[in-house]
BASERO-976956 format. One line per 4 residues: their letters; for each residue x, y, z of C-alpha. Coordinates in Angstrom, 1 decimal, padded with zeros to 4 digits. Layout:
BEGIN
a> X Y Z  ...
END
This chain:
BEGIN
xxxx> 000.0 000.0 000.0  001.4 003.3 -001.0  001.8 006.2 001.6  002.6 009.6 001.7
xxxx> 003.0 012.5 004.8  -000.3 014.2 005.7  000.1 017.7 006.8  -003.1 019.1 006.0
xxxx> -005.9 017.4 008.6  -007.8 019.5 011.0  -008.1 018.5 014.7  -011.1 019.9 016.6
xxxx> -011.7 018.9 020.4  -014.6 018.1 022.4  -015.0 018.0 026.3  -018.0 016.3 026.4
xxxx> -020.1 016.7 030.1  -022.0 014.1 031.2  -025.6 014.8 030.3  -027.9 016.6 033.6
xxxx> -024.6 016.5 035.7  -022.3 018.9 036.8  -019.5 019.9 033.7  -016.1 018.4 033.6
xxxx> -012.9 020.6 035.4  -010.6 020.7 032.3  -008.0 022.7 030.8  -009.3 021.5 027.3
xxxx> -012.4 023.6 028.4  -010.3 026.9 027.5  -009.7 027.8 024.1  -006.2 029.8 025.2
xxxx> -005.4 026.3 025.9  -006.7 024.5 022.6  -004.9 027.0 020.6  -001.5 026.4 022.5
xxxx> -001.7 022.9 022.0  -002.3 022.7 018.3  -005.7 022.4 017.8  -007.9 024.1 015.1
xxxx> -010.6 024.6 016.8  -013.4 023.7 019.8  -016.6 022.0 019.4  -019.0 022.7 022.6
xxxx> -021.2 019.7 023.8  -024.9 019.0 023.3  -026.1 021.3 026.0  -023.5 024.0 025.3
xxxx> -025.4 024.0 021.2  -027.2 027.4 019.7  -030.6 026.0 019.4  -030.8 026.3 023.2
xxxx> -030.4 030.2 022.9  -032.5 031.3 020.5  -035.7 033.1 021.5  -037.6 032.0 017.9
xxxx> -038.8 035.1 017.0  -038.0 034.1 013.6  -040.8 031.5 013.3  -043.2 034.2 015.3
xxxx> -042.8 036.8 012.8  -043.6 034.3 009.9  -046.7 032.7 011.9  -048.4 036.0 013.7
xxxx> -052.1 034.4 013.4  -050.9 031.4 016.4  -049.3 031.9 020.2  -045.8 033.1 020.6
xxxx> -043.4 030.2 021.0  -041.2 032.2 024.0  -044.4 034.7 025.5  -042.5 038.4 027.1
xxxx> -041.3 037.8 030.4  -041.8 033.7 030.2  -039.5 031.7 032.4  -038.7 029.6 029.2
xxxx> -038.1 033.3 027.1  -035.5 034.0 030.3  -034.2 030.8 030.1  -033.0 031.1 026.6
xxxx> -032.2 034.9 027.1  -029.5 033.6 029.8  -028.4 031.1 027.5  -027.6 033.0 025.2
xxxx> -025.5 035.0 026.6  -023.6 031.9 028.4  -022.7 031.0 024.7  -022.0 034.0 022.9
xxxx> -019.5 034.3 025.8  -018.3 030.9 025.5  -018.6 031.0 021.3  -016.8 034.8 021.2
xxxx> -013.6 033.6 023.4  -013.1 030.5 020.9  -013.6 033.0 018.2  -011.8 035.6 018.8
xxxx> -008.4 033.2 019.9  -008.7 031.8 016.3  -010.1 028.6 016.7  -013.1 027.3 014.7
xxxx> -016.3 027.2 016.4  -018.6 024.2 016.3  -021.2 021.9 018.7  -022.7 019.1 018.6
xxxx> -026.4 019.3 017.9  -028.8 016.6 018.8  -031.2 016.6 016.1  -034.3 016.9 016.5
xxxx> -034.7 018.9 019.5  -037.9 021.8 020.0  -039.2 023.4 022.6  -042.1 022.1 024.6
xxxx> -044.2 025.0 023.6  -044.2 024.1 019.7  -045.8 021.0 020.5  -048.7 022.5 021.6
xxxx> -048.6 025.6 019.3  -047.6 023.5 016.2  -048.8 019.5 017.0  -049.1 018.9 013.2
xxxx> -045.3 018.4 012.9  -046.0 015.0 015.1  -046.9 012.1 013.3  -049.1 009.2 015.0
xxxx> -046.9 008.1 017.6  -046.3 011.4 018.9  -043.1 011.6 017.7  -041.3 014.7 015.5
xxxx> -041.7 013.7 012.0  -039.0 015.9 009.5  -040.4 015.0 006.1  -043.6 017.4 007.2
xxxx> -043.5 020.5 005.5  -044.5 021.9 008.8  -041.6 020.7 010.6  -039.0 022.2 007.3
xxxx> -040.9 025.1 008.1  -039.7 025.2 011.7  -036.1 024.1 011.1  -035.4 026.5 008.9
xxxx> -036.5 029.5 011.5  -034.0 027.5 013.5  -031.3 028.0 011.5  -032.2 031.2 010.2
xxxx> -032.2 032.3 013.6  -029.0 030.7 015.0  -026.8 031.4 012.3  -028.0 035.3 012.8
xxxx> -027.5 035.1 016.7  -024.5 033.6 016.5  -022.4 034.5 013.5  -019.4 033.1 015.2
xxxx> -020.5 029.5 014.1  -018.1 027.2 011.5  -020.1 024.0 012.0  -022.4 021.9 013.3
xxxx> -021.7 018.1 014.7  -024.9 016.4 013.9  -026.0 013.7 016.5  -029.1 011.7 016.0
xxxx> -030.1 008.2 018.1  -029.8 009.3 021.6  -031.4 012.5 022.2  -031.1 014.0 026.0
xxxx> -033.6 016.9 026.6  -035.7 017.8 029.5  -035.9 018.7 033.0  -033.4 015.8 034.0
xxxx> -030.7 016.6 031.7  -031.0 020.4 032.8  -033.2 021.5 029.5  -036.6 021.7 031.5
xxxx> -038.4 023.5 028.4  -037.4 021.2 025.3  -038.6 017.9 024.0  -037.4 015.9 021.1
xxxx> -036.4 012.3 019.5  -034.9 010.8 017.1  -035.3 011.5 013.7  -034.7 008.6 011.5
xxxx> -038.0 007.2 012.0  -039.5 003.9 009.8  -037.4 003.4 006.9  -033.9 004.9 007.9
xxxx> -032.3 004.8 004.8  -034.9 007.4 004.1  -034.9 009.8 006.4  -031.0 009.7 006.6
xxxx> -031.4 011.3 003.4  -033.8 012.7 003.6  -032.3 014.6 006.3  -028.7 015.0 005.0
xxxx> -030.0 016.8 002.0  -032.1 019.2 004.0  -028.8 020.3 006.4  -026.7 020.4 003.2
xxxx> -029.1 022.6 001.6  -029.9 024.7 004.6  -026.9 025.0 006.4  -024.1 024.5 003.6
xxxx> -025.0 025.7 000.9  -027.3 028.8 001.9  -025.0 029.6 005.1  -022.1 028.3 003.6
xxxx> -021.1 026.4 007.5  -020.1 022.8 007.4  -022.3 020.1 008.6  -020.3 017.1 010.6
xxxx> -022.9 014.5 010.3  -022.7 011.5 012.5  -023.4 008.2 011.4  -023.1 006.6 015.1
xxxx> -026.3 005.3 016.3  -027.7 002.0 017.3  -027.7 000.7 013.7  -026.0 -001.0 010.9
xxxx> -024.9 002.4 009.7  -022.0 003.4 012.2  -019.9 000.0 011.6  -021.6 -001.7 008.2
xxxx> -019.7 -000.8 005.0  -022.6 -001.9 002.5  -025.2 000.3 004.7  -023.2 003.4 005.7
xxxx> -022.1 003.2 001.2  -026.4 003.1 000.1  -027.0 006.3 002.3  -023.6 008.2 001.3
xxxx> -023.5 007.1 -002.5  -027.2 008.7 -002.7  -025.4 011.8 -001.4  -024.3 014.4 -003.6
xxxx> -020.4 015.3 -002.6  -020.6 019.1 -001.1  -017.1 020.9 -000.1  -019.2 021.7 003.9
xxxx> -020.4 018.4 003.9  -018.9 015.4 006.1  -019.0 012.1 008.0  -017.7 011.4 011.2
xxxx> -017.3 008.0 012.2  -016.3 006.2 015.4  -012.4 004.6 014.7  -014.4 001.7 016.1
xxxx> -016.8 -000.7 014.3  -019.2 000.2 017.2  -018.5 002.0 020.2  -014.7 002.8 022.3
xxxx> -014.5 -001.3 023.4  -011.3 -002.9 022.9  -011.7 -006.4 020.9  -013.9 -004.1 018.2
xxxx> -012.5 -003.8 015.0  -011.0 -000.6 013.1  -014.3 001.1 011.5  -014.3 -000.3 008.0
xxxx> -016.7 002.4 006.5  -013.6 004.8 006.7  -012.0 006.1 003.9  -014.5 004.7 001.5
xxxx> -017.2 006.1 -000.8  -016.7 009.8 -002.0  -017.2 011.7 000.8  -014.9 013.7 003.2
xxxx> -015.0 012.1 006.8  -013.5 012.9 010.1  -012.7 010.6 012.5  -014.0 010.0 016.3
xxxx> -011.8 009.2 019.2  -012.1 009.1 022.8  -009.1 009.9 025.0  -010.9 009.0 028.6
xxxx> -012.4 005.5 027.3  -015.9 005.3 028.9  -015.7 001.9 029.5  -012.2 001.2 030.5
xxxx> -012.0 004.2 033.2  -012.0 007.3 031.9  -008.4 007.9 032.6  -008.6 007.2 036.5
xxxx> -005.3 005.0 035.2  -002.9 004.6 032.4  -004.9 003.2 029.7  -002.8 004.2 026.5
xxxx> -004.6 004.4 022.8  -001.7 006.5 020.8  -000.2 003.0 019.9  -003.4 001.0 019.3
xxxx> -005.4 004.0 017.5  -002.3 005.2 015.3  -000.6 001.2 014.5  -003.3 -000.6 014.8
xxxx> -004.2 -003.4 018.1  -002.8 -006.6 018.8  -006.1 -008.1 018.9  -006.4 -006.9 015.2
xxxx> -004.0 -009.6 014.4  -006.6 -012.9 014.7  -009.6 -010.2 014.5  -009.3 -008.9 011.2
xxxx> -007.8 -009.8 008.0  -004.4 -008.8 006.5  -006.2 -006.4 003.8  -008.3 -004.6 006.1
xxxx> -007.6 -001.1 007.5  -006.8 -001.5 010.7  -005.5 001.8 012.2  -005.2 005.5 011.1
xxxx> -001.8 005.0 009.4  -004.0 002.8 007.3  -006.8 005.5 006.4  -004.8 008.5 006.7
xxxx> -001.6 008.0 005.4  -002.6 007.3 002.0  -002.2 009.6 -001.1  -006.3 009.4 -002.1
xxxx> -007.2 009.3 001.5  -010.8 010.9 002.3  -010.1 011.8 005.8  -010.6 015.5 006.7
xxxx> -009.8 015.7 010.0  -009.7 013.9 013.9  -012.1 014.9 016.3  -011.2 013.7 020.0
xxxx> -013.3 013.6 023.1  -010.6 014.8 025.8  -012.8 014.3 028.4  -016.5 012.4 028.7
xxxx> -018.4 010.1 026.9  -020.8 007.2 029.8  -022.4 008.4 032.5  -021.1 009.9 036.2
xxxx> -017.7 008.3 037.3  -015.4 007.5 038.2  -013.8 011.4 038.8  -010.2 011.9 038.3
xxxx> -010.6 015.6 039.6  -012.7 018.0 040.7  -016.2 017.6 042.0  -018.8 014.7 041.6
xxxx> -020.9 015.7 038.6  -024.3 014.1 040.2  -023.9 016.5 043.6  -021.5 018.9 042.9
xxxx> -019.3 017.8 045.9  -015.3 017.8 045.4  -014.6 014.1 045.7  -010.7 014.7 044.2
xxxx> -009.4 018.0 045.2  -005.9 017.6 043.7  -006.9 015.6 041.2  -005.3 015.6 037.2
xxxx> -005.9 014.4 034.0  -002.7 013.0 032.8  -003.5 009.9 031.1  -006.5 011.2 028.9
xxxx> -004.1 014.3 028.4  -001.3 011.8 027.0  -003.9 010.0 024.6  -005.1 013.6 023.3
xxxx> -001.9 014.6 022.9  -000.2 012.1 020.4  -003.4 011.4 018.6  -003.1 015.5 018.3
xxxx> 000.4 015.8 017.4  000.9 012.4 014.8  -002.2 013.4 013.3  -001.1 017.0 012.5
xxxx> 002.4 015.3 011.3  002.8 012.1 010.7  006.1 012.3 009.6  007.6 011.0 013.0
xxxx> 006.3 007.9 015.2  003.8 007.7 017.8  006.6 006.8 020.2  008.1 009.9 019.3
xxxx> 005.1 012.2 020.6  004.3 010.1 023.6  008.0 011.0 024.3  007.6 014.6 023.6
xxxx> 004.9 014.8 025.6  006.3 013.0 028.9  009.7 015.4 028.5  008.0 018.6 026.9
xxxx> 004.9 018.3 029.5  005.8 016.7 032.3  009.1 017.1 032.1  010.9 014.5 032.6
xxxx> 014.4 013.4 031.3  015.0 011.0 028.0  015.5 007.9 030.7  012.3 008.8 032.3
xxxx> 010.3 009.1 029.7  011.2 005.9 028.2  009.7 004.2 031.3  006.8 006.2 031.0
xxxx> 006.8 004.6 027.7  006.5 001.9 028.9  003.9 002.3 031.3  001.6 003.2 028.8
xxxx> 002.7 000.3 026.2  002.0 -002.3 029.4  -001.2 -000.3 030.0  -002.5 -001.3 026.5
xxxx> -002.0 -005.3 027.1  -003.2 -005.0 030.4  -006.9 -003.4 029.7  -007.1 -005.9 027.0
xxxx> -006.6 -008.8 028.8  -007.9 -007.7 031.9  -011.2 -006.8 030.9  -011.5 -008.0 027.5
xxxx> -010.0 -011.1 025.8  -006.9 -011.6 023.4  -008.3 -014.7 021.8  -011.0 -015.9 019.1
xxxx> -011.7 -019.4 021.0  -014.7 -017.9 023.0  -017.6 -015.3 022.8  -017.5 -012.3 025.0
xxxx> -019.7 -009.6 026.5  -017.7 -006.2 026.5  -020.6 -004.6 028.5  -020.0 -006.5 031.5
xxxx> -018.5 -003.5 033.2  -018.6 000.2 032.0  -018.3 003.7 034.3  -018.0 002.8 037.9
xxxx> -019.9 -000.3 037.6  -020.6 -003.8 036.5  -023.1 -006.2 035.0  -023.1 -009.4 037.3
xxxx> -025.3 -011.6 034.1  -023.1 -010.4 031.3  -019.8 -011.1 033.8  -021.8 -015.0 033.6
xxxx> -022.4 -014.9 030.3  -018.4 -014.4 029.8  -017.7 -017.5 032.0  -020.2 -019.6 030.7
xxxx> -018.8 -019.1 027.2  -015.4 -019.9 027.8  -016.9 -023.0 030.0  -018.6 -024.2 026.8
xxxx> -015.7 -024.1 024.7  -013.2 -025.5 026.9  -011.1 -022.3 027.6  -011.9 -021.4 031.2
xxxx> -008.7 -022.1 032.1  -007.4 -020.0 029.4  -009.7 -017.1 029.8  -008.7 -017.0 034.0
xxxx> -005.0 -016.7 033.0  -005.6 -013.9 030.9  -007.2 -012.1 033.9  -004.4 -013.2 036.0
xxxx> -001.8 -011.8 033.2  -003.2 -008.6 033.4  -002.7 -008.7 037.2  000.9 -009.1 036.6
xxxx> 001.1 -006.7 034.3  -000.2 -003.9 036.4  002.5 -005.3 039.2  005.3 -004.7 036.3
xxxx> 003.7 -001.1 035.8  003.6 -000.3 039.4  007.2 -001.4 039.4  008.1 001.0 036.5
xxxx> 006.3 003.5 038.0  008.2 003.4 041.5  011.5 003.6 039.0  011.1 007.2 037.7
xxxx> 013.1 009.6 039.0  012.3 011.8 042.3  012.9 014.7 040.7  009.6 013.3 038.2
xxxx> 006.9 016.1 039.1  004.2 013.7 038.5  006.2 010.9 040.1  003.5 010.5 042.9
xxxx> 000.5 011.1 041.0  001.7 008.0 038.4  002.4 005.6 041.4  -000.9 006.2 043.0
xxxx> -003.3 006.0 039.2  -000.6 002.7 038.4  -001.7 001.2 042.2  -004.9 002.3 041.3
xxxx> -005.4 000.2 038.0  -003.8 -002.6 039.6  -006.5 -002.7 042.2  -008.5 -002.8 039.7
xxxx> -007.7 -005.5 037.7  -007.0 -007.7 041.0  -010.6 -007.2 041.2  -011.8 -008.4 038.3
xxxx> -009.3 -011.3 038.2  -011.2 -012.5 042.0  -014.5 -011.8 040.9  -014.1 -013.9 038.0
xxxx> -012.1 -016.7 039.6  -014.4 -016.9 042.5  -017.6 -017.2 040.0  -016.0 -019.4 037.8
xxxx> -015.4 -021.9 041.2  -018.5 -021.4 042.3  -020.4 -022.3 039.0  -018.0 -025.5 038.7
xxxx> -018.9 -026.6 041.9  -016.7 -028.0 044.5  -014.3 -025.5 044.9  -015.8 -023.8 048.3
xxxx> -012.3 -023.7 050.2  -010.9 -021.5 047.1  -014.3 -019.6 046.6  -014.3 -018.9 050.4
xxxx> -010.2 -017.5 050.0  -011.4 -015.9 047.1  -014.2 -013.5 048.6  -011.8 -013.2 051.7
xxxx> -009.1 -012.2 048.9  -011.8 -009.3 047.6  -012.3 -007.8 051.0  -008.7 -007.2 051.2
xxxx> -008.4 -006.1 047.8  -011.3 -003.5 048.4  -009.8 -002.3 051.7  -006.4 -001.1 050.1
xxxx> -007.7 000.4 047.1  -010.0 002.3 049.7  -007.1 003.3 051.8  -005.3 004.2 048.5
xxxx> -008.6 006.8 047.9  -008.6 008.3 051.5  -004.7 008.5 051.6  -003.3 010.0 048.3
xxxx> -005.2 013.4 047.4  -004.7 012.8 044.0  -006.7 009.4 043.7  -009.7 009.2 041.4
xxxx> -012.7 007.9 042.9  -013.3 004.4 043.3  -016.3 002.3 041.5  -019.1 001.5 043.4
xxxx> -019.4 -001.5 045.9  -022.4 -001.8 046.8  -024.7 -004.5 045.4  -027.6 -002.1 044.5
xxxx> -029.2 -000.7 041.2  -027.3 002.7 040.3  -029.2 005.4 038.5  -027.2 006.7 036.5
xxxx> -028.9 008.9 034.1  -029.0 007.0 031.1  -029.4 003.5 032.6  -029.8 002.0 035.9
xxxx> -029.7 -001.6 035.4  -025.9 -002.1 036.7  -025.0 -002.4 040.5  -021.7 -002.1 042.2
xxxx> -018.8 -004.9 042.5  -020.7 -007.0 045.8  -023.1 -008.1 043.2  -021.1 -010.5 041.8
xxxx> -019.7 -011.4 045.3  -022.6 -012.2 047.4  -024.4 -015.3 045.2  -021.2 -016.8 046.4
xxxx> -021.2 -016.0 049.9  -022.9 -018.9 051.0  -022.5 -022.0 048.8  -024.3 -025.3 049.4
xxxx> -022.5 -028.1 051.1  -021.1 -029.5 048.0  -019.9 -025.7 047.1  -022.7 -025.2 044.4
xxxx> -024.3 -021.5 044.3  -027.4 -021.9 045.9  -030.7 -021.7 044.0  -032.1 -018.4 045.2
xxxx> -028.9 -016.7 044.5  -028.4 -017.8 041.0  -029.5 -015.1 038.2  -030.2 -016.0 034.6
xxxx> -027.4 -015.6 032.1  -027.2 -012.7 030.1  -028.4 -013.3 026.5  -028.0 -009.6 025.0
xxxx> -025.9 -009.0 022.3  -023.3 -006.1 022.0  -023.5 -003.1 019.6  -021.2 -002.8 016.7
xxxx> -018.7 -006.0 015.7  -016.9 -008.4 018.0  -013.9 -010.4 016.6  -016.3 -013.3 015.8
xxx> -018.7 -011.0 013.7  -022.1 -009.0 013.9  -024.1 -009.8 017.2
END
């Protein structure tokens, strides 16, 4: 394959805040910042998008016979008001540092008072149906409005599939839902023409439209080719799509719809992986994201692209630009600084964002030149920003290469032989029946043996990073920070590694002597990480314990670690779980690909 030096991508950078809770502390949240570190421009969240500060006046003055969406002196009319300024604010200081301006927009999202004013825009089911000529009617005041309010806009990020509005996610006065209704294929294009009509070719601002979703069309070459190849190419016009053939999981392949078809596309990466943390330890992606995974190796096939040097690096390459999610992405914890987003309370006063930092840092800095190696930027940035000498960087290097391997095996799997479940932990929390489901496939096919040692690898891994960790330098300024988020992950992992041994004795049956050492082993385990928490001011907050339902905004079907811990408390005399205490295996299927195909 032929490959030439890019020079010419943009970068744009997104700290996305948890949706209803409390925004994220970050340095990526100032544009003085972005700006100094490379990037070309800022791209505000969901609830930080224009169509939340817009008073629609516009659609008012074109329908004067029917009510006022925003009445004079309304509490929703104030609402937007204050908004407004909050953004122009927030939108100006981007502006006027030189960076581009952009958000992401869920689409379709209305206030509450056009439902009533303007219910023929819903179709049977009550939901917001955009091929009604009363609903074009009403975007376009939306845009017309917006772009006048807020000339300072390049582009929008369009987001469709999950849409967040209403009192609990801090937008009391707007409703909304999805708006690829029915046929998708449809109304995808239906809709993409629209925005490229509306927004780039009459406002001449570019439209970043999403194809992640819970569909075929953010991982599905043959789908996500039928809705683009009905598209007509436009210079504002783009796709952004996930570097992974479903969501940030490790043991999902590279995102095969990239760099195909004929239109631009920018690529979506996350440097505080939602599942795997969210940079509460080293969890390093430069290597994997830029040269591709190991697991790539028995997951995908030689001629498949499996990494950015495969999609970017190439003289015809479509790829516009890398959009990366410093910070966010899942729901509430665990915090690595700052306050709790659900109560506002500081849970990690001297807290830092280090490893998300490091990701978003050589993603930035390889993508902007890939003349040098990924190893050469996660170099520069452990002398350049943490200032380190050659010898220490190197074994910060290191860290983060061991880091890699160690997520992977830890709480994924670096082998074809048996199914898994990547959802059986995520945030601060776990899913007891998917954790089962894992077991029981590697039971089935023989490998439970196999699939225990990889958990147990990972444990020594983290023991070789804690190692390297205590070797840098004193004079390392982050030298105590490193030790305590290294201890941290290897906490961690020692927890997964018991919960899963213990369950898979249990479940095999008379093995209550080692399932008893093993809960005993927990308890200790769960004590030192907490001492760890309430000891070192820089530790990120622990995941939750307690065997209990969390609501976490956006799901609250996952309970704390003690859920997989107590059904084998108390086994029967021939050390079976007892009947009361089993729970039925977990038959979902995961979004996106897994190494053995579509589930």
């Amino acid at each position: 394959m032929e490959r030439t030096t890019r020079e010419d991508i943009l970068v744009y950078d997104m700290v996305h805040n948890n949706p209803g809770l409390a925004p994220y502390e970050t340095q990526y949240n100032s544009p003085e910042f972005l700006k100094k570190r490379g990037y070309d421009g800022q791209v505000f969240d969901i609830f930080q998008c224009a169509q939340f500060g817009i008073t629609w006046d516009y659609l008012d003055s074109k329908n004067p016979e029917r009510e006022k969406v925003y009445l004079e002196g309304s509490k929703e009319r104030i609402w937007a008001l204050e908004k407004q300024q909050e953004l122009k604010k927030k939108y100006q200081a981007a502006k006027k540092i030189g960076l581009n301006v952009m958000f992401m927009m869920d689409i379709i999202v209305l206030p509450l008072r056009i439902k009533e004013i303007y219910s023929e825009i819903l179709n049977e089911s009550g939901k917001i149906d955009i091929k009604k000529a009363e609903t074009k009617e009403i975007l376009d005041s939306l845009f017309n409005e917006m772009f006048h309010v807020f000339p300072e806009i390049d582009g929008i990020y369009i987001r469709f599939g999950e849409t967040y509005v209403g009192e609990k996610f801090n937008t009391p006065y707007h409703f909304g839902n999805n708006p690829i209704l029915d046929s998708a294929e449809e109304y995808h294009i239906f809709l993409i023409q629209y925005l490229q009509e509306k927004v780039c070719n009459e406002y001449k601002r570019n439209i970043y439209y999403r194809s992640w979703g819970f569909g075929a069309f953010q991982f599905d070459p043959a789908y996500y080719l039928k809705i683009s190849n009905s598209i007509e190419v436009n210079p504002k016009f783009y796709f952004c799509i996930k570097h992974t053939a479903g969501d940030f999981h490790r043991t999902f392949p590279f995102n095969q719809c990239l760099n195909i078809g004929k239109h631009k596309q920018v690529i979506e990466i996350q440097a505080a992986r939602e599942y795997e943390g969210k940079g509460a330890y080293p969890n390093y992606i430069g290597d994997g994201v830029i040269n591709g995974y190991e697991e790539f190796k028995w997951m995908m096939k030689e001629n498949e692209a499996q990494c950015l040097k495969d999609v970017i690096n190439l003289p015809d390459s479509l790829i516009a630009g890398v959009w990366t999610w410093s910070r966010g992405g899942g729901w509430d914890g665990p915090y690595i600084n700052g306050k709790n987003g659900r109560n506002g309370e500081v849970v990690v006063a001297a807290g830092c964002e280090l490893w998300p930092d490091a990701n978003a840092y050589v993603i930035l800095k390889w993508t902007k030149d890939t003349s040098h190696s990924e190893k050469y930027y996660a170099l520069q940035y452990a002398e350049m920003e943490l200032h380190m000498s050659h010898k220490d960087a190197e074994i910060f290097y290191e860290i983060l290469l061991l880091s890699e391997k160690a997520v992977l095996l830890g709480r994924g799997t670096n082998t074809v032989k048996y199914d898994w479940d990547v959802f059986w932990t995520r945030d601060q929390n776990i899913e007891y029946s998917r954790m089962l489901s894992n077991i029981e496939s590697a039971r089935k096919t023989e490998c439970l043996d196999l699939m225990l040692n990889e958990r147990k690898r990972s444990v020594d891994l983290w023991k070789n990073i804690v190692c390297l960790a205590e070797s840098l330098s004193e004079s390392v300024e982050k030298k105590a920070y490193i030790l305590t988020t290294c201890k941290y992950g290897f906490y961690l992992y020692s927890l997964y590694e018991v919960m899963y041994r213990g369950n898979a004795l249990a479940l095999e049956g008379g093995h209550k002597k080692e399932v008893a050492s093993a809960i005993e082993e927990y308890e200790e385990l769960w004590e030192k990480w907490k001492q760890l928490y309430e000891t070192e001011e820089g530790c990120p907050t622990l995941y939750e314990k307690d065997d209990k339902f969390l609501d976490l905004m956006g799901y609250d079907w996952n309970k704390g670690f003690d859920s997989a811990i107590n059904p084998i408390r108390k086994l029967d005399i021939e050390g079976n779980i007892l009947p009361e205490n089993r729970i039925e295996i977990s038959k979902e299927g995961t979004w996106g690909l897994t190494g053995k195909g579509l589930n």
